[in-house]
C-alpha positions in Angstrom: 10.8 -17.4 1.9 9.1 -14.6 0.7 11.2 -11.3 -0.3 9.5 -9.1 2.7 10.8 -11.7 5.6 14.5 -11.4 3.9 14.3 -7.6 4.6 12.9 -8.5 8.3 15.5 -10.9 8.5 18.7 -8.9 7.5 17.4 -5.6 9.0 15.2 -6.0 11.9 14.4 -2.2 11.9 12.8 -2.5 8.7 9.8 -3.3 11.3 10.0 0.0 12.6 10.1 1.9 9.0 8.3 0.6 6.3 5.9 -1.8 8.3 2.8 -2.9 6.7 0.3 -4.4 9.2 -2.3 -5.6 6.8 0.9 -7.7 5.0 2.4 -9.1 8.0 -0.9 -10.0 10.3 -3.6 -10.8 7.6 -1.3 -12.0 5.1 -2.3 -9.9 1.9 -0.6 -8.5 -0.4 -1.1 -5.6 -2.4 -1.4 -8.5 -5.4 -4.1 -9.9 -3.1 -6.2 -7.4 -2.7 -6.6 -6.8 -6.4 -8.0 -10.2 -6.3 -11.3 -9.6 -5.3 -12.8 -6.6 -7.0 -15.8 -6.9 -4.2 -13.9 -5.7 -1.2 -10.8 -4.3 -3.2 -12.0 -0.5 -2.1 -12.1 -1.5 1.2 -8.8 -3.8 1.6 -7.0 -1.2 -0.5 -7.7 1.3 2.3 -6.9 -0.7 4.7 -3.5 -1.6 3.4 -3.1 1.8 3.1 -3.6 2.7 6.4 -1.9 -0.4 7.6 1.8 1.4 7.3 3.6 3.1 10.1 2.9 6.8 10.5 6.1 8.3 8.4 5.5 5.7 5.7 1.6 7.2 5.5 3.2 10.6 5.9 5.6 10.1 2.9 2.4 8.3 0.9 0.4 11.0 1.9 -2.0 8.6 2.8 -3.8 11.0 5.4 -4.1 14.7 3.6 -3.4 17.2 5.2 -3.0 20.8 4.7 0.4 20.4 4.9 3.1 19.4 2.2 1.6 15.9 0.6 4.5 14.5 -0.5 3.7 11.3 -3.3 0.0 12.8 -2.3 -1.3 9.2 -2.7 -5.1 10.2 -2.0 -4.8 12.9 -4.7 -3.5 10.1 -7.8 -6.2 7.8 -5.9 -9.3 10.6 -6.9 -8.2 10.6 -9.6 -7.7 7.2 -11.1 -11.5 6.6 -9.7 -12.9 9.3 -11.1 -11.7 8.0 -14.6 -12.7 4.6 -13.0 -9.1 2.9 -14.2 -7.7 2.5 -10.0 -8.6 -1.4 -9.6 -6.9 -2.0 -13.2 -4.2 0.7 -12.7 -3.4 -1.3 -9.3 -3.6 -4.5 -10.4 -0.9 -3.9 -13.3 1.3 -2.4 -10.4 0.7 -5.1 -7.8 1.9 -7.5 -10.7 5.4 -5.6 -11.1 8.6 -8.0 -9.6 10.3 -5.4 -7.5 13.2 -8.2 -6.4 
């Protein structure tokens, strides 16, 4: 069973906090994404976007004006510009967080 449905299973309101879309209805991982260097821009965005709204808030997946948070967009501008976000996510994607 893979370690995301153990969370789901022994706390059903991880669904409400935390929940990834793009993981649970098209079955990719982040891992996945960095598979296919192709569409990996556009799957990567995706996932992004595929978390609830505090968990995008927290990310600070949308940017705002406000307070950013982990400011995800900013770390993603700049591991593009220096063209190192595909390989910089793939290393991370590999990391066993269980």
């Amino acid at each position: 069973m893979p370690p995301s449905l153990i969370w789901v299973l022994i706390c059903p309101s991880y669904l409400l906090h935390c929940y990834n879309k793009f993981i649970f209805e098209k079955n990719q991982t982040l891992k996945d994404i960095c598979q296919n260097d192709k569409s990996f821009d556009i799957d990567f965005e995706a996932y992004l976007h595929g978390f609830d709204g505090e968990t995008r808030d927290l990310l600070g997946v949308e940017a705002t004006d406000g307070e950013k948070f982990l400011d995800i967009k900013g770390v993603i501008a700049k591991l593009k510009a220096k063209k190192v976000l595909l390989g910089y996510t793939k290393e991370w994607s590999g990391i066993d967080l269980n």
